[in-house]
N, C-alpha and C positions, 0 to 999 in steps of 0.2 A: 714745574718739576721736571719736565722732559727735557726740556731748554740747559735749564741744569746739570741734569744726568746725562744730556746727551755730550755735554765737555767733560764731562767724569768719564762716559764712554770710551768718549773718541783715544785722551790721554792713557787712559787703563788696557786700551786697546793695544797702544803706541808699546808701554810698559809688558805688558802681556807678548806681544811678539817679538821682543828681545829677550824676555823671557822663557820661552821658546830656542830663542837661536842661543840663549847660555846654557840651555837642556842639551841642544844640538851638538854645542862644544863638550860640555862632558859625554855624554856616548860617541864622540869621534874620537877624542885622545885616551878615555878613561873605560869605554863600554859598559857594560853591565854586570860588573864581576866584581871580585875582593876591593876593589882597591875605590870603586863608587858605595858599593856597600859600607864603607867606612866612612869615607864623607858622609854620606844621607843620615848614620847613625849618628855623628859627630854634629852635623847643624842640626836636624833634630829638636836637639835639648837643648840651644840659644831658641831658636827660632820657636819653640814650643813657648818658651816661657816670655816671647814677642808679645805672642795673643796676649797676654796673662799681663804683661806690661807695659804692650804698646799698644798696637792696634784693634787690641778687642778689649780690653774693660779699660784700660784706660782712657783711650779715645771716647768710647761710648757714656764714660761719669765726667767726662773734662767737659764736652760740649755743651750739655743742657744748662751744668753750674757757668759754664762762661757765658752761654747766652744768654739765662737770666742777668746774670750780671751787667752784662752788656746793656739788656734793653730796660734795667730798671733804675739802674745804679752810675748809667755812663761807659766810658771810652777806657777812662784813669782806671777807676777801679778795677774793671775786667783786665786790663791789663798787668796789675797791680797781683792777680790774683794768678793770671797767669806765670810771673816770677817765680810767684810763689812755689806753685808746680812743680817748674822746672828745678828750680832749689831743690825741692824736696825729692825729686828723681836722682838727682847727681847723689844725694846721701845714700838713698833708703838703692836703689837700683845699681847703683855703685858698691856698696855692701854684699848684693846677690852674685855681683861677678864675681867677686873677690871669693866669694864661697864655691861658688860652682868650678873657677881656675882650681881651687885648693881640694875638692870631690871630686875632681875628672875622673880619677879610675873607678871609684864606687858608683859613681853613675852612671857610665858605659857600662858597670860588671849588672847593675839592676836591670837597663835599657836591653842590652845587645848581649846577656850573654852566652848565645851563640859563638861567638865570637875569642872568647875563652881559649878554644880547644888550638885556636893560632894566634900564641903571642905576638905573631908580627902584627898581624890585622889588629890586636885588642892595642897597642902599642900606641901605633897610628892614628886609630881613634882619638886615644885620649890627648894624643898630642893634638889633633886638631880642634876637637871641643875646647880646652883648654883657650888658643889661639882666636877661634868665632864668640867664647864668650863675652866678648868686649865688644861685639858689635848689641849687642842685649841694651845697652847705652845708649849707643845713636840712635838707633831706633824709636827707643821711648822718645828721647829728646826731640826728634822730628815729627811723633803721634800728635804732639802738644803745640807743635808750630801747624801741622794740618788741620788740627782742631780749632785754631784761631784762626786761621782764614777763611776755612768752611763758614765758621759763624759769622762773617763780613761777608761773605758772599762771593768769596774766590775761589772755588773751585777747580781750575784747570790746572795751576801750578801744582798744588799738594799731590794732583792724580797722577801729574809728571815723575813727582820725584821717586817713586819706584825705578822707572826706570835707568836712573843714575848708578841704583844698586846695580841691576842688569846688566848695566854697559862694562862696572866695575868686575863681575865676574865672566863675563865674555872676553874683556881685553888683560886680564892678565893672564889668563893661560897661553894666549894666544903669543902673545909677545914676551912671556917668561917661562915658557915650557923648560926651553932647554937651558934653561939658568940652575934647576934644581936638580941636584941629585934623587928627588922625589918628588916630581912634578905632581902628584894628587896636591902639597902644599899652597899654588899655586891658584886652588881653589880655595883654601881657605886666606889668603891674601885678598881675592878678590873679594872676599865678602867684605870683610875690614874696610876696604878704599869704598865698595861699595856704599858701603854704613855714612861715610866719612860726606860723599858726593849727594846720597839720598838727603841728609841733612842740611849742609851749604845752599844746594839749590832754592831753596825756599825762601833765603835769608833775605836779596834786594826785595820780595813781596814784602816781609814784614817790615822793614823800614819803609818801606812805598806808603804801608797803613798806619804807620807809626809808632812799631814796637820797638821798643831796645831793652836788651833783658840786665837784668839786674839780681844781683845774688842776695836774696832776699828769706830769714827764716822765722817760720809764727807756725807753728803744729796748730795752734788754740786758734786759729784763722778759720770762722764760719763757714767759708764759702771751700777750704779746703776740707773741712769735718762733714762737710755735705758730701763732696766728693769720695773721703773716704766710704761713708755709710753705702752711699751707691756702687764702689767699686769694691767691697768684701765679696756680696753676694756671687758678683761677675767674677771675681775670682775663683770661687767657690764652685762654681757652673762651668767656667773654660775648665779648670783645675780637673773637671772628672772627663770633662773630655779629651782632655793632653793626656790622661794617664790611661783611657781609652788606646788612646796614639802610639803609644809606650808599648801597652801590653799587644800590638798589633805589631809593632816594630820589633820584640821579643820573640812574637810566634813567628812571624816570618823568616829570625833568624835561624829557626828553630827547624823550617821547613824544607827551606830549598835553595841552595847556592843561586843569588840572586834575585830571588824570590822579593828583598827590599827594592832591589833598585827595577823590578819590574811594577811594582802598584805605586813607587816614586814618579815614574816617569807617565803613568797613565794617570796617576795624581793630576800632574800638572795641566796634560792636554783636560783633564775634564774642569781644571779652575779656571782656563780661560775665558765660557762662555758665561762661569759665575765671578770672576773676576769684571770683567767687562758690562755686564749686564746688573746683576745683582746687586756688587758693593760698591758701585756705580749709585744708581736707585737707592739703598741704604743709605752710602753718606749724603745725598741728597736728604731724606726724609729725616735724616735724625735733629737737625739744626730745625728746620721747615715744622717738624710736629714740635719739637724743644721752642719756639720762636710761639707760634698758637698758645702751647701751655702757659707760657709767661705771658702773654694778654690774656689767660682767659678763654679763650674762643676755642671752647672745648667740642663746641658743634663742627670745626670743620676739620678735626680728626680722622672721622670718621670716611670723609673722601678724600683726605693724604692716606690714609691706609688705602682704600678702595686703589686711586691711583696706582699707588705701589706694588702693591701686587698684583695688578691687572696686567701694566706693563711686565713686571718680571718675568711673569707665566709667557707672556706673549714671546717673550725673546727665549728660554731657556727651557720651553716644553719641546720645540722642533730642532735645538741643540742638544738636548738631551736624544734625543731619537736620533737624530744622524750621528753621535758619538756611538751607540752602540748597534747600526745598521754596519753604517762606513768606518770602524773605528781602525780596522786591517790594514785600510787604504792609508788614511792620515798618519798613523804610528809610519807606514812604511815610507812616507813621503817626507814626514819631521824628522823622524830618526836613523832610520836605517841604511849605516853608509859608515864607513872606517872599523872601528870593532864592535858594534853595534849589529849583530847578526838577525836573520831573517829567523831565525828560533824566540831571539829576545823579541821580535816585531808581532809574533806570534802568540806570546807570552804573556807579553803589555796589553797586545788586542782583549785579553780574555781579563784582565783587570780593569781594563774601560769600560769593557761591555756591563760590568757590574757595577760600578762608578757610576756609571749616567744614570740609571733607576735613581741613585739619589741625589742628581743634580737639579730636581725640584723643590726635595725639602732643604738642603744646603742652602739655596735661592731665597727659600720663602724665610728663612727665620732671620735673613739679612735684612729683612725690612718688617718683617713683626716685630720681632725684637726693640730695633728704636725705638718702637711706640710707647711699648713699655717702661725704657728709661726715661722716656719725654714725661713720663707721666710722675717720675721717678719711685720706679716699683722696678727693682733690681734682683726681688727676692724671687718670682713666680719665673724668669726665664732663667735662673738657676735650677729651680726644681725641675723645670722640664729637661733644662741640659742631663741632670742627673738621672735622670728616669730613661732617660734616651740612649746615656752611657751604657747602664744595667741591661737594656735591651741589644746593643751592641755588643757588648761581652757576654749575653748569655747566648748568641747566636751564631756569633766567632767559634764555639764549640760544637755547633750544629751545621755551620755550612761548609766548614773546613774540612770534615768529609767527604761530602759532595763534591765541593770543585777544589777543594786543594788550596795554595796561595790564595785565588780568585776571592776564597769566602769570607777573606778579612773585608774585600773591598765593597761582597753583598752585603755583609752587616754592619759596616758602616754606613752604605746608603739607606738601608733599613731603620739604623737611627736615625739619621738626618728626617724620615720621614715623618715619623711617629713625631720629633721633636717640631715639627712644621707643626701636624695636626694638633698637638696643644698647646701649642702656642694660638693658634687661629682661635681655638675654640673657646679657649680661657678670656680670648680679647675683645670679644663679646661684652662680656659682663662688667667690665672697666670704661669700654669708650659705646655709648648708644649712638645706632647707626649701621652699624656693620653686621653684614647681611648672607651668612655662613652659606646659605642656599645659592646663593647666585654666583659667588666665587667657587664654588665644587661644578653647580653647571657649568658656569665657564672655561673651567679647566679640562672638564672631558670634553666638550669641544674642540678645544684646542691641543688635545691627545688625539684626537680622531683625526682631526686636519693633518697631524704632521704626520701620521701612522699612515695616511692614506698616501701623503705627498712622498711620503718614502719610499713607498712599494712602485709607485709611479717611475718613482726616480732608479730603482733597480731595473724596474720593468727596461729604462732604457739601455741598463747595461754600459756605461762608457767604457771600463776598464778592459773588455772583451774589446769593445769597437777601437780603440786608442791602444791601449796595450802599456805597460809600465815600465818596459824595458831601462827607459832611462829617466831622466831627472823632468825633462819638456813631460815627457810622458803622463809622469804621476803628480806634477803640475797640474796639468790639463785634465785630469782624469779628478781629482780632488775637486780643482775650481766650478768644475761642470756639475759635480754630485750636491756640492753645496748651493750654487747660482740655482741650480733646478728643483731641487729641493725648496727653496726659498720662495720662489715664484710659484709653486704650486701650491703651497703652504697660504699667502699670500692671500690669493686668486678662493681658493675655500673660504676661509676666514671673511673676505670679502660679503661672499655668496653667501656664509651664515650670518651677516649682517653683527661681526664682535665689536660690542663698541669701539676698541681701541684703536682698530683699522680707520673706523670713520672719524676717530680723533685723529690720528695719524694724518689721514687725508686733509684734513679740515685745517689743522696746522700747516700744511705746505701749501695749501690755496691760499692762506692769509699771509704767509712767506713772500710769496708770489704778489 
């Protein structure tokens, strides 16, 4: 499983920091003001309804029906079945664009309306939603080609093709700014090419494994009626928390000029280390627990879970801690530069600092979770999504107070957590084995180590010693807080003797 995830890493890694540098490019040409607030509100509601149709219930019901397939029925079939899929995305997903192009204004005026009180900005939204709905398409269409290579045991392409989108909305502002009378456009072009590139990439794999798609339709198709059953409930479950999303994307509009494109942008710096670490480990386990369930071998669930969330916590408790120690420093070294002010750097810091609290439970439910589809029980990580939503939105009017903007970003990490904890606790009682006590110890251990290794890491002060002045600066002043961080982190965990260190070690001795 590490071997695995560790190419799902390295690629989501690659994807992830051009991810970043197409962050960079929008706060250089576009800042943090009207004109990115419309974008963010505009992709949005393609990109919400992603989850919902590509990368999160889709993916998560394609896999286990194809892997069964695969391992019980052959090469033909699975394949056969996967057509099928696809067929039935291009109708039914094809249908929702055509709807959402045709509701652009009604769902900006639901979403964002904030945004109201200046027809230019409501204007612009809707023309850009409009324009990113069609990438809702590609996407699915490429969830379904990542899903079949995942389940052959390819890995590194699917975790690639992200970053094709990336590259797509980093090079066309860049080289079509001054093409448009309205360069915010420009972003939404790049998603389009992006959608276009995220999809192609994959293509010479699947004829490398043998696929060639085929336009194929059977509603009455078992092995798609299975899919269906598994992917209402995942609907149902993202479904409350995209409207979560929504009603967060509404108060914010509601609150503070900019207010979106500040918990946008600290969004993003905190999905990196759950992007790279987490749904890394997730798409790993989903295929790996789905592959056990079809033999049977119900006994060794219980150490693919163990595994999974060993590793996760291991990577994404001491990134969670250095996001909201050092988050001032990083915002100001990714961002801040062009129209992108030290107020916005300011801003964002105090949305991350809130974010990272819940970049443990966001983590943990990317690898609970599969467990549960492998098991194909689709309905229990809906109810927790939903319970978890409820807890979000009753909080969002409790922390908003408090810290302003900021409490959108506390109560959503607040959900993420509660939705971790029963998620854990419920999965108990489905796979025997798994051992609640000793994953909660291990986790405050490994809160202690990075809390310790932090203070350590303040204690040395770079940014006084170094200075920020320039770009070398906050380079040097970043790479040092995290190297040192990391290595003292490390160095404890060691001394507490965590298994996963002496697994860790144990693999590159055998490397060796």
């Amino acid at each position: 499983m590490a071997h695995s995830a560790g190419k799902v890493a390295a690629a989501t890694a690659l994807s992830r920091v051009l991810g970043l540098i197409r962050e960079q490019v929008v706060a250089f040409f576009f800042g943090a003001g009207m004109l990115t607030d419309a974008f963010v509100a505009a992709f949005r509601i393609p990109n919400l309804l992603r989850d919902l149709f590509a990368e999160g219930a889709l993916s998560s019901a394609f896999v286990p029906v194809f892997k069964d397939k695969l391992v019980k029925s052959g090469r033909r079939e699975a394949f056969y079945l996967a057509s099928l899929t696809i067929s039935a995305l291009i109708i039914i997903v094809g249908l929702v664009v055509a709807l959402g192009i045709l509701l652009a204004p009604s769902i900006v005026y639901i979403t964002a309306k904030g945004f109201v009180s200046d027809p230019a900005k409501f204007d612009l939204t809707v023309t850009m939603t409009r324009l990113m709905f069609v990438y809702l398409l590609m996407v699915s269409i490429s969830a379904v080609f990542m899903g079949i290579l995942n389940s052959h045991g390819r890995f590194g392409i699917p975790a690639l093709s992200p970053a094709m989108f990336n590259l797509g909305m980093i090079l066309t502002p860049i080289f079509l700014h001054n093409y448009f009378n309205a360069p915010i456009y420009t972003l939404a072009l790049g998603v389009l090419i992006g959608g276009i590139g995220q999809m192609v990439f994959q293509l010479p794999t699947l004829f490398r494994i043998g696929y060639h798609f085929h336009f194929v339709i059977d509603f009455a198709d078992e092995g798609l009626r299975r899919m269906g059953r598994l992917i209402s409930p995942m609907i149902l479950g993202l479904s409350a928390s995209r409207i979560n999303i929504m009603i967060n994307t509404l108060l914010a509009s509601l609150i503070l000029e900019g207010a979106m494109s500040y918990l946008n942008f600290a969004y993003r710096l905190m999905h990196f280390p759950l992007g790279v670490f987490a749904v890394a480990l997730g798409t790993v386990t989903l295929p790996k627990a789905a592959g056990e369930v079809a033999r049977n071998q119900h006994e060794k669930l219980a150490g693919t879970f163990h595994e999974a969330i060993g590793l996760t916590l291991l990577m994404v408790i001491p990134s969670a801690v250095y996001l909201a120690g050092f988050g001032e420093d990083l915002v100001r070294l990714i961002f801040q530069r062009g129209a992108f002010t030290n107020e916005a750097t300011v801003q964002t810091a105090r949305a991350l600092f809130f974010y990272s609290f819940g970049l443990i439970g966001f983590a943990g439910v990317r690898v609970a979770a599969p467990i549960f589809y492998a098991l194909g029980d689709a309905k229990r990580p809906m109810q927790y999504s939903i319970l978890a939503v409820a807890v979000n939105i009753s909080l969002n009017f409790a922390f908003i107070p408090l810290w302003g903007f900021a409490g959108l970003a506390a109560a959503t990490s607040a959900g993420g957590l509660v939705n971790l904890v029963m998620l854990v606790f419920n999965l108990r009682k489905k796979v025997s084995g798994i051992r609640m006590g000793a994953i909660i110890y291990k986790a405050i251990l490994m809160v202690l180590a990075a809390v310790l290794a932090y203070y350590v890491t303040r204690w040395a002060d770079w940014g006084t010693m170094i200075g920020q002045d320039d770009i070398i600066g906050k380079i040097a002043v970043v790479a040092l807080q995290i190297t040192t961080m990391g290595i003292n982190y490390l160095l404890i965990l060691f001394l507490l003797r965590i298994d996963e260190i002496s697994r860790f070690l144990s693999m590159i001795q055998r490397r060796k």
